[in-house]
Structure formats: C-alpha cells, structure tokens
N, C-alpha and C positions, 0 to 999 in steps of 0.2 A: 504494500500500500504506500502510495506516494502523494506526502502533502504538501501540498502549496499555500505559504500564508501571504499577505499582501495587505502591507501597512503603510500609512504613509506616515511624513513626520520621521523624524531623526531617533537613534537610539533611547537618547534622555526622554522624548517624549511618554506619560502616563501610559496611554493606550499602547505602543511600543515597547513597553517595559512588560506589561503582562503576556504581550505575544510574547515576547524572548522566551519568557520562562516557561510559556506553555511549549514551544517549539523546541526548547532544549530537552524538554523534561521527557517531551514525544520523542527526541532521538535517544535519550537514555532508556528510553522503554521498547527499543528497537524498532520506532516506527520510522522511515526513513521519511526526515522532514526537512526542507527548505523553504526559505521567505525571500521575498520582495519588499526592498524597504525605498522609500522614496529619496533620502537624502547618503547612504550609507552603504557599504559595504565592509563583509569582514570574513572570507573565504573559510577561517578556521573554524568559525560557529557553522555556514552553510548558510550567510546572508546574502543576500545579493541588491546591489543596489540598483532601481529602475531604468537609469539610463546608462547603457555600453558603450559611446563616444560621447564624444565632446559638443557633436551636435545635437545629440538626443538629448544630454542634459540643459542645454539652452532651452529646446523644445517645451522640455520638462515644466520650468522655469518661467517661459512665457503662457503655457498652460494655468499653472495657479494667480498669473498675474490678468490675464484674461476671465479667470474664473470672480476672482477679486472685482475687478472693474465692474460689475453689475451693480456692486454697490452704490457706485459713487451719483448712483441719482439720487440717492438719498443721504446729501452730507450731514443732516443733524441726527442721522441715525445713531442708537447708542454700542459706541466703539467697544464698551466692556462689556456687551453680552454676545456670544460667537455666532457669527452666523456664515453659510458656506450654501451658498447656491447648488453647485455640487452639477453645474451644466457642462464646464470644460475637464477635462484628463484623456490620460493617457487610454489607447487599447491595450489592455491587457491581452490579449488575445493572440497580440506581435510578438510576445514575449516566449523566447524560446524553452523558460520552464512552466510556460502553461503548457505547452505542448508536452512537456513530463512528465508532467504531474495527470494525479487519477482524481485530486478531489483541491478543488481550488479554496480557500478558507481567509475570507475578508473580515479583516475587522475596520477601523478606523481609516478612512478611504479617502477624506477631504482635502481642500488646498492642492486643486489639480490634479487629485491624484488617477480618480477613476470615476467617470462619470457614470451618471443613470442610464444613458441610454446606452455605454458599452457593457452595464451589468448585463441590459435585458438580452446580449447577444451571447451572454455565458450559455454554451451549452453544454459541458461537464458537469459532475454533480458537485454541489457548491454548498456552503451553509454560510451564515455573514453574523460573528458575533455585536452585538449591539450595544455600545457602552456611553450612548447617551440620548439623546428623544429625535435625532434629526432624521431618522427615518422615517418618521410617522409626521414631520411638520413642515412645514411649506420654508423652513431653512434654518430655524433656530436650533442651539443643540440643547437647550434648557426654555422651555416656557414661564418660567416662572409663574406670573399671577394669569398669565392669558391661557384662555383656553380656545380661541377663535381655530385651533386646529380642529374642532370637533364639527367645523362647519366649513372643513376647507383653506383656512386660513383669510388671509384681509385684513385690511386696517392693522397692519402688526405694530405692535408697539415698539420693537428693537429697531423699526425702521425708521421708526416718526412719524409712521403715516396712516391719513385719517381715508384715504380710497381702500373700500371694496378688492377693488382690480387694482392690487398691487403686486411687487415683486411675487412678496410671499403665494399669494390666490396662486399666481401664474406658474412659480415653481412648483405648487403643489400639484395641481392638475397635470403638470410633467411627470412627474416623480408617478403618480396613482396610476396611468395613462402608459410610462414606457417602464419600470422598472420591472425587474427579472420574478415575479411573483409566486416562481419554484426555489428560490433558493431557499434553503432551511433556516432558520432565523434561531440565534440563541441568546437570549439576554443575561444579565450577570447579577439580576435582581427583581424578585418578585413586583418587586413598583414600577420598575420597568415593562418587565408582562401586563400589568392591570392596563399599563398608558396604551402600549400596541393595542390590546386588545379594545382599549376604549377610540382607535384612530380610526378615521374611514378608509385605511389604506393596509387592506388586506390583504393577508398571504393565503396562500393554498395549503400551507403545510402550521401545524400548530409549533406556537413557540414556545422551544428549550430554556430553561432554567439551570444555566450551571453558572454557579460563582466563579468570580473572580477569581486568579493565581496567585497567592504567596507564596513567593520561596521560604519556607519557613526553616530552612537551613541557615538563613542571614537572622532571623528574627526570634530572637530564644531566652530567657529570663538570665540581667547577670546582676552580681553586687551593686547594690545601689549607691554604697557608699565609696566603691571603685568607680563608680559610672562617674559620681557626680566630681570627685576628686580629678578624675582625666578629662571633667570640659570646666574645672576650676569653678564649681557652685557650691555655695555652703549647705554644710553637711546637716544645719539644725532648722533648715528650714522648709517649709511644704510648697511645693516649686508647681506650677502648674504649667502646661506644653501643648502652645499652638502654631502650626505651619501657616504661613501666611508668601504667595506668591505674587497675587496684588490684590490691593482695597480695596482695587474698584468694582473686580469681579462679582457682583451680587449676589450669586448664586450659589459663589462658596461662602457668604454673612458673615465674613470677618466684623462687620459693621455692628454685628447683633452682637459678636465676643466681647467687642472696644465699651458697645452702651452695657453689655452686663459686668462690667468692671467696677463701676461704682456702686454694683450691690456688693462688690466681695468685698471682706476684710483685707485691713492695707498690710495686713503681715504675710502675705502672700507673696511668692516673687514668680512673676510671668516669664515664662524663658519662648523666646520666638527663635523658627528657621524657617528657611525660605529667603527670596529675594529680594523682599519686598519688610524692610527694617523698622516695626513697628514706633521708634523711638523719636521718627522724623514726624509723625501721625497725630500720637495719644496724646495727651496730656491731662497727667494722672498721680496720685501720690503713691501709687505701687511702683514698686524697684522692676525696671525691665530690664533682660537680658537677653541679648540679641546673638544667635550660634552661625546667624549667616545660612549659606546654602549649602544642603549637606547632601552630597550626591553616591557618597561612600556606604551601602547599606549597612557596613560595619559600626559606622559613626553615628548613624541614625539610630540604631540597637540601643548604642551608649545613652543618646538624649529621650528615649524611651523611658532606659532602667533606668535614669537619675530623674524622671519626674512621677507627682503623685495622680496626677490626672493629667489625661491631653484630654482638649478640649477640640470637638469637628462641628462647628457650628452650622456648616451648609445647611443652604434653606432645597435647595433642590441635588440633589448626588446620585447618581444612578448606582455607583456600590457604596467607594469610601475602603481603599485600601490600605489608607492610614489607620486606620478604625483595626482593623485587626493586624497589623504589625504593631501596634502598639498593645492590644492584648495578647499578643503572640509573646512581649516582652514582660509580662506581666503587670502591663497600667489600666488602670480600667476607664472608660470612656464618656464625658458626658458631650450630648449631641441633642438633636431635637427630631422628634418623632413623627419622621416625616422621607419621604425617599427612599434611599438605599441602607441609611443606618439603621432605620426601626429592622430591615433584616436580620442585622447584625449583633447590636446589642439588646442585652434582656433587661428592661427595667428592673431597678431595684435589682438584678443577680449577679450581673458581672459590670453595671455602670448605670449609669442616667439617660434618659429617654425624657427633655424638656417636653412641655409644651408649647407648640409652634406656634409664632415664632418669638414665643416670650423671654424677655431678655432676663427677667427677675427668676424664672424657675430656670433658665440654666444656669446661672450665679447660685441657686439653691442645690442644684445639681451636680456642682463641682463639690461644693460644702456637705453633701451630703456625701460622694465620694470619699471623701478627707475622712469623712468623722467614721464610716462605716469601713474604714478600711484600714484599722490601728494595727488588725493580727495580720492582714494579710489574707484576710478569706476572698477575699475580693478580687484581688490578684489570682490566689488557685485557680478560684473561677475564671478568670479571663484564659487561662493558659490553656486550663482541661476546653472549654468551649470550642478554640482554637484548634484545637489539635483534631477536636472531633469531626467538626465540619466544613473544616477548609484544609483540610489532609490535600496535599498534589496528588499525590497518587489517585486518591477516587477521582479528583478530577479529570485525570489524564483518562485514565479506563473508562469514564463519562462520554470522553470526547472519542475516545479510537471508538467505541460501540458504534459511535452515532456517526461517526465513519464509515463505518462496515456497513452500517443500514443504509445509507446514502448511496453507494457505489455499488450494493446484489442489485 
C-alpha cells in the first residue's frame, strides 16, 4: 500500500506538523508513505517538495499570489481572520508521485496549493483530513459568530461586506458545485463532524472521526523543579502557561486570557511563548514572563512541566494540540467549553471547561486548577487520559484500516 500525503505550508507549519508525525509513524508501521509538501523538501524523511525546477516553483508562487488577489476587493476586510478562496493551485495530478501512489491523502491544501476544481478530477481513492471549517464555508477557516454558511454564505463579515452576492456566496457555490464529493472526509474533532454535518455541502461518504497526532515520545511528565530551574523561574511560585502567536487572531481569544487576568490573584506569575511577547500588550500588576518561541518539542516539555496550569482560551479550535501535550506532561488544562477542547478535556477530572466565552469563570478555572491540584491527582489524571486516547499507535491502525477500505 502506497500513500501519498499532500500538505501545503512549510514544515513548522501546525497542520504540517501533524502530517509529519502521522507519515513517519505510517513508515515505522511499515506502511510505505511519502508526502508532498508545498515549501520543502527533505529526501531522508520521504518528503518531497511540490515544485522540481526553478520554474515550477515561480509557478508555484504566482499561484498562491493569484489565489490571494481575490481579496483585494475587499480592502477593509479583516486581515486577522484567514480566509483562502482556495480557486488557484497546482495539479496534483502532474505530479509524478500521484502516479505512485494507491491512495492520495490531503490535509491542509490552501495558499495555492491545490484547488477545488483539481480535487474534483482526483480519480484515485482519496480521503482529505479536515483541520478547520473551510470546507464547509464559502472561504473562512473559523466562522466564529456567523453562521451565514448554513444559507450558503453572503454578506460575510471577515470581508466587510454587506452584498448577498459576494466573494464568499460565489466561492461557495464553486466549492458545492465542483468539488470531488467521493473523497473520504476525516475530521480530528467531534465539533468538527457536528459543523460538516450541519453545512449544505455534502459528501457521499460519512465522516471519520480520528484525532489529532501527538508524538507522545516528545511529550512525557519530568521534575518540575528541574523544569523550572532550566528556563530560570522561581521555584515557590504557581506559574500559569499560555502560547500566544498573535493578539489579533480572534479565534485563538488570547483577548479573553488578557480581560480574565484581572480576576486572578496578582501572586501568580504568567509565563508566555510564542511570537507574539505579551509584555508589549498587557498592562497589569502580574509579573510576566516571556520564553519567546519554542520550536524545540524538547523545550516545550520543559515549559509544560514547570507550569501549574496552561491556559487555551480559543473561542473557536477545531482540536487544540496544545491541550494534550501539555496533559501529556502532566498540566492540567483550563479552556472554555466550546470547539475542539470540550473533546479533550473532562470538566472538573483532569482540568477546566469555562463557560463561553466568560472571562471570570476561566480566571475561576485556572484557580480552581491550582487549589485542586496540591497532590497531584490532577496531573495523574491528565497523563492516564493521554495515554488512553490519543495512543499513535491506534491512531495509525485507524488510518491504515480506512486505507485498506478505501482502495478493495
């Protein structure tokens, strides 16, 4: 059996990060796998990067920047929520490991990478993991408060725009109209399934439910007091741990972490990583400390085990693979019940489950964390939960199954 993944976006990329590991984990399982990655190549994994000359990769290039330009009829559109038309890319079809490959496997596809109307000419047997809503909506990959895709799209509010017959309408009746409607669809979160199944843009085949990939080889319980001693934070105090990439992104509600700050108590010290340096933002009587961006999953482990809670405050997450490397480390998680995390964690058993999108019960959420987790029960629980339901291995054997059904 020979599979074909096809990602776009660069290695560091989120959605590229989980392909890797499911694609390594399928060659450790002796499944013979190789990927297509848009920005990238790396022969010793079996990655291969989309363009083989210098001209294809121009091509490449003026593809997502053609894909891009649909925008700009709409300049007050808002820049921090994504949106991807998803009209220009590449054929995959050109690609001398389609012709390889017995079973082609897309995930994250956007930014030139592979259009709609070259899915609908996939004729292999295909399945397309889905790790955020833009399948189902006329371009956004998060809806947040609009629900105008249940009618088609229009009037979208990430564009600015008050017509009917606008981008979004237009892309969606593209999308319902040419896209590939046999390919096997797998989402990485039951909130995920509810949304597909609530879109007007049906598949023929029902959709799969497998989680997300952790390597949980990188992510595993160490001394807290070694953790916290090797990024230099004090040893007597209750540290709490949020990623932040940027402010503006809505959708991840950094905004809602920043307003539930001045419910927690000021002896708390906030430790941030990510890009995006809280210290330039907040302004607050809590001690912040900033770990920068941490791309080393080694080093991520460490600022796991030296805090007493991370905090995922997204208001909209299709899984949240922070959410379980940090119980994978033994931290237990407060979040708001809503998305991909209510998957994840158990109210009140291994962390906090706010109410959406209230800024005082996740500041109650963290503190209840803190106070309920003196022995450590809390933590067991995060690790035992871990270990049970997000194991690679079932996942892997999830996917080759639904391989083998795909391709008799």
């Amino acid at each position: 059996m020979k599979v074909l993944h096809v990602v776009a976006g660069s290695k560091k990329s989120g959605a590229a990060k989980g392909a890797i590991i499911l694609h390594n984990s399928l060659r450790e399982a002796g499944i013979d796998s190789r990927m297509i990655l848009q920005q990238e190549s790396d022969e010793k994994l079996k990655v291969y990067g989309l363009a083989r000359t210098s001209a294809e990769k121009k091509w490449i290039n003026v593809l997502g920047i053609l894909d891009r330009a649909l925008l700009r009829v709409y300049p007050k559109r808002d820049k921090n929520s994504p949106f991807s038309p998803g009209v220009f890319g590449y054929n995959i079809r050109r690609h001398p490991l389609y012709q390889w490959a017995d079973i082609i496997h897309f995930h994250w596809i956007n930014h030139g990478m592979v259009s709609i109307r070259f899915l609908q000419k996939i004729k292999k047997p295909a399945l397309w993991t889905i790790r955020d809503m833009w399948v189902g909506t006329g371009g956004c990959h998060y809806s947040l408060s609009c629900d105008n895709y249940r009618k088609g799209c229009g009037q979208c509010p990430i564009l600015a725009s008050e017509s009917e017959k606008d981008l979004s309408r237009s892309l969606f009746k593209k999308k319902n109209k040419q896209i590939n409607k046999n390919i096997q669809l797998v989402v990485i979160s039951e909130w995920l399934k509810e949304f597909l199944n609530d879109s007007p843009i049906r598949f023929n085949k029902e959709v799969q439910v497998i989680r997300n990939t952790v390597d949980l080889k990188y992510f595993y319980p160490v001394d807290k007091a070694q953790a916290r001693k090797e990024l230099n934070l004090p040893a007597d105090r209750k540290i709490i741990l949020v990623g932040a990439v940027n402010i503006n992104y809505r959708y991840k509600g950094l905004q809602k972490f920043i307003d539930a700050i001045p419910f927690l108590p000021p002896e708390l010290l906030i430790v941030t990583f990510g890009s995006f340096d809280f210290r330039s933002y907040v302004h607050t009587r809590h001690e912040i400390v900033n770990l920068g961006y941490i791309a080393d999953p080694q080093q991520l482990r460490v600022a796991y085990a030296a805090s007493d809670v991370f905090v995922m405050p997204s208001v909209q997450e299709a899984f949240g693979k922070t959410i379980v490397e940090a119980m994978a480390c033994g931290t237990p998680v407060a979040g708001f019940n809503s998305s991909g995390p209510k998957d994840i964690v158990r109210h009140q058993e291994n962390g906090y489950l706010a109410t959406p999108f209230s800024e005082a019960d996740l500041a109650k959420g963290i503190e209840w964390i803190i106070t309920h987790n003196q022995t450590g029960d809390l933590s067991k629980k995060c690790i035992a939960h871990v270990a049970k339901e997000y194991n690679l291995e079932n996942i892997i054997s999830r996917y080759a199954a639904l391989y083998k059904s795909l391709i008799v």
